[in-house]
C-alpha positions in Angstrom: -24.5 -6.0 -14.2 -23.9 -9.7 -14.6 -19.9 -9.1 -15.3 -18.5 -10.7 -12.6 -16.8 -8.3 -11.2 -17.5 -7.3 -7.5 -19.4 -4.0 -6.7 -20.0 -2.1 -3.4 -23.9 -1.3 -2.4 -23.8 1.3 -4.5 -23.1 -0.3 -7.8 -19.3 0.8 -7.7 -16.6 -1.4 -8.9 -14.5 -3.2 -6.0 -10.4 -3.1 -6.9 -8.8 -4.9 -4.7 -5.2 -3.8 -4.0 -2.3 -5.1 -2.0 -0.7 -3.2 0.0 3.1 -3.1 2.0 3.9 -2.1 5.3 7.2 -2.1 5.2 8.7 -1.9 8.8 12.3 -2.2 10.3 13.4 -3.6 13.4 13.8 0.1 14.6 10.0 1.0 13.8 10.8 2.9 11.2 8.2 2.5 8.1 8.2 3.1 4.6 6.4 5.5 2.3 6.6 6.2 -1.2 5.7 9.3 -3.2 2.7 8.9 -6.1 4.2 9.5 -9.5 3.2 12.0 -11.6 0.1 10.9 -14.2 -1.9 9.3 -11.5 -4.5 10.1 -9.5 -3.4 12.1 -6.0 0.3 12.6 -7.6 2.4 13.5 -4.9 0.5 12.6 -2.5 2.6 9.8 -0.1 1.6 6.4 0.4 2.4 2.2 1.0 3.4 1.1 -1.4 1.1 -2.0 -3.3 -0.9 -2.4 -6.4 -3.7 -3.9 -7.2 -4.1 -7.6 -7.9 -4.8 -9.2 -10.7 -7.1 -11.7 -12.0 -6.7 -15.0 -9.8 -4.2 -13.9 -8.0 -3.6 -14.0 -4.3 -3.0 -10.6 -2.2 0.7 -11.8 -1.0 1.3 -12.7 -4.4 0.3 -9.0 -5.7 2.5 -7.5 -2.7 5.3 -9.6 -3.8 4.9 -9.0 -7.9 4.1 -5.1 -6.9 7.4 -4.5 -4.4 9.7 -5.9 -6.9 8.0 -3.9 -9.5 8.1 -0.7 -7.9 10.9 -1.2 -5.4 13.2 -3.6 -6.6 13.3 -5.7 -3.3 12.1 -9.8 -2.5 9.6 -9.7 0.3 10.3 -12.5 2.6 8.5 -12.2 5.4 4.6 -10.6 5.7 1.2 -11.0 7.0 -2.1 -9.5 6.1 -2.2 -6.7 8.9 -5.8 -5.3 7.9 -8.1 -4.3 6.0 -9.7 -1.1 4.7 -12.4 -0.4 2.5 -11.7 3.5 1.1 -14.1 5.0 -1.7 -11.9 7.5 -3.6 -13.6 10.0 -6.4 -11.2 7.6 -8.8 -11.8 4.0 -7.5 -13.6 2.3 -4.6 -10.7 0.4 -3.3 -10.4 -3.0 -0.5 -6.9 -2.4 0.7 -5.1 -5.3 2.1 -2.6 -3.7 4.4 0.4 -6.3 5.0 3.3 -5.8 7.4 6.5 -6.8 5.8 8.8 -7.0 8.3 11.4 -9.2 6.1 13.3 -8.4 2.7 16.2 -8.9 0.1 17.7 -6.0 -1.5 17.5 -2.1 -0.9 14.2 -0.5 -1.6 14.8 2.1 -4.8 12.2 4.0 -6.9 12.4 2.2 -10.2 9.3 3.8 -11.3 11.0 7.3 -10.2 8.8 7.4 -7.1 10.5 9.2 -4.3 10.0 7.6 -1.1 11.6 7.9 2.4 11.7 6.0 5.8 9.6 7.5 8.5 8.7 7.3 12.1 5.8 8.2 13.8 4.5 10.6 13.2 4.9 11.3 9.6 7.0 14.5 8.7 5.9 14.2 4.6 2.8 15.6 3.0 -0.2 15.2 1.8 -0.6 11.7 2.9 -2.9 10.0 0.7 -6.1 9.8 2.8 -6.5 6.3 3.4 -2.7 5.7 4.5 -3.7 8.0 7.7 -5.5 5.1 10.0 -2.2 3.0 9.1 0.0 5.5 10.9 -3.1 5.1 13.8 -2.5 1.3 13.9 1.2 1.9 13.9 0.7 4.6 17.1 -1.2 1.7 18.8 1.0 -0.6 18.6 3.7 0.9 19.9 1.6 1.7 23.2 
């Protein structure tokens, strides 16, 4: 399997995605819907997408909120990271807290989304977003 792409133990394929914690000065956080077509549609989420080749993960986040949101991030930091492995895709998620933007997030893929304290009120959450909300919970304590 000389292909240069990066596999798990068990011979899986690795995609690494970027993901956005969006967070306002109020706590409040953003999740967005999955559109239908994809794997867990409807399911709620961060938002993020995966990064291409040679590309850095706060590139990705940046290239993937404008794509899907239609805002400039201006302020983040890689928050943490999560390995998840998904029937679909073995995923490393970079989780990064955005805490500064331009423009009003809206769905330009036609993905609903809504802003959310803790704890979420919208379901099913996709299953690796659920040790976000956790990390969210401890930090407020």
């Amino acid at each position: 399997m000389n292909d240069n792409v990066e596999r798990n133990a068990a011979g899986r394929k690795v995609t690494q995605v970027a993901v956005g914690v969006l967070v306002k000065p109020d706590g409040r956080y953003l999740l967005a819907q999955r559109p239908a077509g994809k794997p867990y549609e409807g399911y709620w989420e961060f938002p993020g997408g995966k990064l291409e080749a040679g590309e850095s993960v706060e590139a990705a986040l940046a290239r993937e909120l404008h794509e899907e949101l239609g805002i400039d991030v201006e302020a983040s930091h890689l928050w943490h990271t999560l390995e998840h492995d998904y029937p679909h895709a073995y995923v490393r998620l970079f989780f990064c807290k955005v805490t500064q933007w331009s423009g009003e997030p809206h769905g330009r893929e036609g993905q609903a989304f809504v802003w959310q304290t803790l704890p979420a009120d919208v379901e099913p959450l996709l299953p690796a977003t659920i040790p976000v909300l956790e990390w969210l919970a401890a930090e407020k304590n």
